[in-house]
C-alpha positions as CSV (number, residue, x, y, z in Angstrom):
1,X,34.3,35.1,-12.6
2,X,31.7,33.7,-10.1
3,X,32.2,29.9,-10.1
4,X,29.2,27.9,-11.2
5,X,29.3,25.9,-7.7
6,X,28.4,29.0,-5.9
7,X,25.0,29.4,-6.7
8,X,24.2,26.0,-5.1
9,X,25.0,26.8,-2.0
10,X,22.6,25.2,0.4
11,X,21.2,26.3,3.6
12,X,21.1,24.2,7.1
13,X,19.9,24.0,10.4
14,X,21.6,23.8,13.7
15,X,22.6,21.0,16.2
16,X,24.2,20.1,19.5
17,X,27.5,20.6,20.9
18,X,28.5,16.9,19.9
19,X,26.3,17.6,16.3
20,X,27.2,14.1,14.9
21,X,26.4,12.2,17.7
22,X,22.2,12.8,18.2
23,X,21.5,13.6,14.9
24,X,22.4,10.6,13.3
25,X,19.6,9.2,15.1
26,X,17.3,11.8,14.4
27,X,17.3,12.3,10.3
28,X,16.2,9.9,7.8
29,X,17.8,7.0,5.2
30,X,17.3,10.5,2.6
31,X,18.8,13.2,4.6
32,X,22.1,10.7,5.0
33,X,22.3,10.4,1.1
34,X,22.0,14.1,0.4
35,X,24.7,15.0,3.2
36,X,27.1,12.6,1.2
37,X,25.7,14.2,-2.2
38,X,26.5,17.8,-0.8
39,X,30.4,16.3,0.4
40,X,30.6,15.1,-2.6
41,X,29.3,18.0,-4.9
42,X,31.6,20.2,-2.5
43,X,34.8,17.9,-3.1
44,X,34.2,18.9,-7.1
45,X,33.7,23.0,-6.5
46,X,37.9,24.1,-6.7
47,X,36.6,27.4,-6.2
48,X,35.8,26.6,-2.5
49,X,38.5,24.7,-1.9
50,X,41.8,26.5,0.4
51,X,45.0,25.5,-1.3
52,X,47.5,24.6,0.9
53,X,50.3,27.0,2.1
54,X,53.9,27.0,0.8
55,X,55.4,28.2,4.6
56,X,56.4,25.0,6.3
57,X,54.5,26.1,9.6
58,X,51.2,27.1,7.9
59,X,50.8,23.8,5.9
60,X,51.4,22.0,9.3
61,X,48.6,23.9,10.5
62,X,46.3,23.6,7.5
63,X,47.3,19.7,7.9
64,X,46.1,19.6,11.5
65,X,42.6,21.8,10.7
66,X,42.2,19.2,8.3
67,X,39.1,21.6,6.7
68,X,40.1,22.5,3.6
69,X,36.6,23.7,2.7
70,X,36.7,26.2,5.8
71,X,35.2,29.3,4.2
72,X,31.9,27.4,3.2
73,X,32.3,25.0,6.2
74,X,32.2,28.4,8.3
75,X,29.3,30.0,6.6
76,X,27.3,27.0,6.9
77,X,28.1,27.0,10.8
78,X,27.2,30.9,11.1
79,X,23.7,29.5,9.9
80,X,23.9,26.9,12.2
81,X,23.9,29.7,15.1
82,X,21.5,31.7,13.7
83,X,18.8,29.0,13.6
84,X,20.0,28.2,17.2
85,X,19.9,31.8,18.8
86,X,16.6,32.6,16.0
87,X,14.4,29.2,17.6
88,X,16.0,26.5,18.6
89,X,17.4,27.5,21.8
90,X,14.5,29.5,23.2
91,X,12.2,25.7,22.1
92,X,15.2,24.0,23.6
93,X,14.5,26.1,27.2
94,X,11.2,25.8,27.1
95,X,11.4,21.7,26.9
96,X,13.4,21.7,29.8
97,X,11.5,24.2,31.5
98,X,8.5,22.3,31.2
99,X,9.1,18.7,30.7
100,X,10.3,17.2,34.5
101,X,13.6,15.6,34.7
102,X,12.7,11.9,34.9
103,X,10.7,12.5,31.9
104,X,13.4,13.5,30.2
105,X,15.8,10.9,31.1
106,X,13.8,8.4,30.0
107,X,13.2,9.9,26.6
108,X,17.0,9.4,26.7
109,X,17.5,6.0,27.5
110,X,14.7,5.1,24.9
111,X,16.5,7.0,22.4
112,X,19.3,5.5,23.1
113,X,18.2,1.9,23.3
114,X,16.5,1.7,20.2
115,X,19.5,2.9,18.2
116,X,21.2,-0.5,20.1
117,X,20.6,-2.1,17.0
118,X,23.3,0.3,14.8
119,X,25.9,-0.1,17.8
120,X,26.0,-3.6,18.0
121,X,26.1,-4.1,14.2
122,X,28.9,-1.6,13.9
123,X,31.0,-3.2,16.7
124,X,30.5,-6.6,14.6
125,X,31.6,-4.9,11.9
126,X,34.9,-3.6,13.6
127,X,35.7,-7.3,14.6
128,X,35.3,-6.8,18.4
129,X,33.0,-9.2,19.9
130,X,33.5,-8.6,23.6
131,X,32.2,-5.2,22.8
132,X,29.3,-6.3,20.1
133,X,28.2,-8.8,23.2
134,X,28.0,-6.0,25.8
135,X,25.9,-4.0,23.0
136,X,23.5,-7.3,22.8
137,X,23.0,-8.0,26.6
138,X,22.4,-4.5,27.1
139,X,19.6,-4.3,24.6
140,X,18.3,-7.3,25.7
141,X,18.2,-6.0,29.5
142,X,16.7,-2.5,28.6
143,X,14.0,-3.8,26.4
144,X,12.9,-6.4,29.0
145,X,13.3,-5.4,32.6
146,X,13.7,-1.7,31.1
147,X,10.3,-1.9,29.8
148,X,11.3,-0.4,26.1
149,X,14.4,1.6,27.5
150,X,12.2,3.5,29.4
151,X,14.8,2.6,32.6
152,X,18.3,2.2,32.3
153,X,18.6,-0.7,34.2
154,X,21.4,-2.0,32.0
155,X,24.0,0.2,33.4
156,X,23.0,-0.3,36.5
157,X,24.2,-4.1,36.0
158,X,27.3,-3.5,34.7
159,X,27.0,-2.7,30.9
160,X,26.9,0.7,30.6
161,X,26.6,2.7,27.0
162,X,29.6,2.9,24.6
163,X,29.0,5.6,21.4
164,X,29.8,3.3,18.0
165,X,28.6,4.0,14.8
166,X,29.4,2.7,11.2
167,X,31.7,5.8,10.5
168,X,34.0,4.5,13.7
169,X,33.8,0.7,12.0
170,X,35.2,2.8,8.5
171,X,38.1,4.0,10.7
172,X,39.3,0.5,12.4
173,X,39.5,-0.4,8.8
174,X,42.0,2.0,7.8
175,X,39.8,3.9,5.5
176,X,41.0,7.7,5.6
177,X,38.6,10.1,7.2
178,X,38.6,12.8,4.1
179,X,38.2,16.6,4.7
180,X,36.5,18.0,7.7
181,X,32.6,19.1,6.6
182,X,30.3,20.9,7.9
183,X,27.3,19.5,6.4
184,X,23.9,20.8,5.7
185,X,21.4,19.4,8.4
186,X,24.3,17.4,9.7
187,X,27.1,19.5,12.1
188,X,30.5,18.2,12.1
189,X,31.2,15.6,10.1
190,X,33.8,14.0,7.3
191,X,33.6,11.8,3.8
192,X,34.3,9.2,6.0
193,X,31.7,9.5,8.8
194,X,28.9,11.1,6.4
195,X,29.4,7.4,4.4
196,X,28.5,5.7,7.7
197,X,25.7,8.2,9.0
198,X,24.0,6.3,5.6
199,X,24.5,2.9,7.2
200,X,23.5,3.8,10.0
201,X,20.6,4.3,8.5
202,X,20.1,0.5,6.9
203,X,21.3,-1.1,10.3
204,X,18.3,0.1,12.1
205,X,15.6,-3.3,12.1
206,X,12.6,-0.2,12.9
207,X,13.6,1.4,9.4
208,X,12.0,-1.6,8.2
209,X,8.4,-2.4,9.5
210,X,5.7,-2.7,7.7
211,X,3.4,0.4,7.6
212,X,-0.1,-0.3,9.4
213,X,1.3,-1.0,12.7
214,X,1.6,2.3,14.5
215,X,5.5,1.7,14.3
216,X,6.2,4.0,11.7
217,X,4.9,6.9,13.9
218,X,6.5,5.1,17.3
219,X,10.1,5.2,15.1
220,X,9.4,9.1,14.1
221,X,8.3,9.9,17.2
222,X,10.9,8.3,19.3
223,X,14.0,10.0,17.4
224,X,12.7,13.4,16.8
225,X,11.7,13.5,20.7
226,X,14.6,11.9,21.6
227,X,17.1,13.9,19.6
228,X,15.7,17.5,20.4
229,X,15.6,16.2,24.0
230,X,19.5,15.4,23.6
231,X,19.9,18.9,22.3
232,X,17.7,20.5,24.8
233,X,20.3,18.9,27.6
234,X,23.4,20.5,25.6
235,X,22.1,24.0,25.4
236,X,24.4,25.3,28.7
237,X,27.7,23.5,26.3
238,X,26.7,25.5,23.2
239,X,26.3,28.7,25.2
240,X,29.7,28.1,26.8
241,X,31.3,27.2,23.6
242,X,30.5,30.7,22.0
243,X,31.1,32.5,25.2
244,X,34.5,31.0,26.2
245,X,36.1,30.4,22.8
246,X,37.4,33.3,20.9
247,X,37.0,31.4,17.2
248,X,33.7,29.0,18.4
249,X,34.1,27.5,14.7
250,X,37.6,26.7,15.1
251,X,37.2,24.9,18.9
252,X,34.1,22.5,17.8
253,X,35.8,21.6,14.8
254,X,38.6,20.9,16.9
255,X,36.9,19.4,19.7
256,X,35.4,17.3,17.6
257,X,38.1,15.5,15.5
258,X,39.9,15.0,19.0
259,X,36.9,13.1,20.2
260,X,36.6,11.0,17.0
261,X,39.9,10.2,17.1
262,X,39.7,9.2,20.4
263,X,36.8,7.0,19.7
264,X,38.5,5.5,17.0
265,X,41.5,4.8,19.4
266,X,39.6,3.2,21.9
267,X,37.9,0.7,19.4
268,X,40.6,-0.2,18.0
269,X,42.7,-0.7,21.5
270,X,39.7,-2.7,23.1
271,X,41.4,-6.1,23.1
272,X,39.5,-7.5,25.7
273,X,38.1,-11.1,26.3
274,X,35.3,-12.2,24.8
275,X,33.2,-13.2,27.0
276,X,31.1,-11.2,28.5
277,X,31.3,-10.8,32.4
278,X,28.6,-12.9,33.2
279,X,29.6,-16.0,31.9
């Protein structure tokens, strides 16, 4: 008998090599909620659930994979690559055929200063303020001399960009990451870091303006430029990922809990003064 979660199964659309990374700036306060509905929903559906193995060596395995929902997990991702082969890739070529490399790296560094905000709070959050003060001078730097992030002259200075996010701030507190997900409109993701992709969310001050001021259109147009720019750059990494790995599913899901972890290693390792290096 066909279990009644099966006919629910949603469809999704493809990301970058490091999927939870860009994205998370890119889709909205809603899409972060529905993610965590679809975990959720999926954490209630036995049927598509893998039981762990009795042999010793296997459950160590299935421990390690940590993806106990593979078989939807891996049909979801088979989307993923037929939305990326199908459209995204040849748009993806096309933007970097025709937009000139400056251009582009400044499309970056305002992406990536505008989402400042989320960074900084999340290092408050993980109780490290040497790192939360790095996150504000850099800000500061890039709005001002920067002009809007257009020019990162932050880094240039000596505060370069450090990846933090609300799901890493979940981690330094001990909560438990939960299964490995490949979520709908998402990529790679867990319980864990699909709870802070929605705070994420609430932590960004440009989710908030009031409508009337051309913002609302500056915040769309900034993250949905930004993040397909991001995934134009990675297009040569997703093409080497299905052409070099014999199980492509298996390596990014891999690839990717390695790199969380290490993120969540070097947060909580970063004992460092204060004071930032000015002062």
């Amino acid at each position: 008998m066909t279990n009644s979660c099966d006919q629910y199964y949603p469809p999704i659309v493809g990301r970058r090599l490091k999927f939870a990374t860009i994205f998370r700036r890119f889709y909205s306060f809603k899409t972060a909620i529905t993610g965590m509905a679809v975990a959720l929903f999926l954490n209630g559906c036995a049927s598509w659930r893998v039981d762990p193995p009795k042999d010793p060596e296997a459950l160590a395995d299935y421990k390690e994979a940590n993806d106990p929902y593979e078989p939807v997990n891996r049909k979801m991702y088979d989307i993923n690559m037929w939305a990326y082969h199908k459209a995204l890739r040849p748009l993806g070529k096309a933007w970097a055929w025709a937009v000139p490399r400056p251009v582009r790296n400044a499309i970056g560094s305002i992406n990536e200063t505008w989402y400042m905000p989320s960074v900084f709070f999340s290092d408050v959050g993980a109780g490290k303020p040497r790192r939360a003060g790095d996150d504000f001078t850099r800000y500061v730097i890039n709005m001002t001399v920067g002009l809007a992030g257009i020019f990162d002259v932050a880094s240039s200075v000596g505060y370069p960009h450090h990846d933090s996010d609300p799901g890493l701030t979940l981690a330094s507190w001990g909560v438990p990451s939960g299964p490995y997900l490949f979520l709908p409109g998402v990529g790679p993701n867990t319980f864990r870091d699909a709870s802070g992709f929605a705070i994420a969310q609430g932590l960004s001050p440009i989710n908030y303006v009031p409508r009337g001021y051309y913002l609302l259109t500056f915040n769309w147009g900034y993250n949905v430029t930004g993040a397909f720019n991001n995934f134009a750059n990675q297009i040569d990494s997703l093409d080497h990922l299905e052409q070099d790995s014999l199980d492509p599913y298996a390596f990014l899901r891999s690839a990717w809990q390695q790199n969380r972890a290490s993120q969540v290693e070097a947060l909580r390792n970063d004992h460092r003064a204060t004071v930032p290096n000015w002062y």
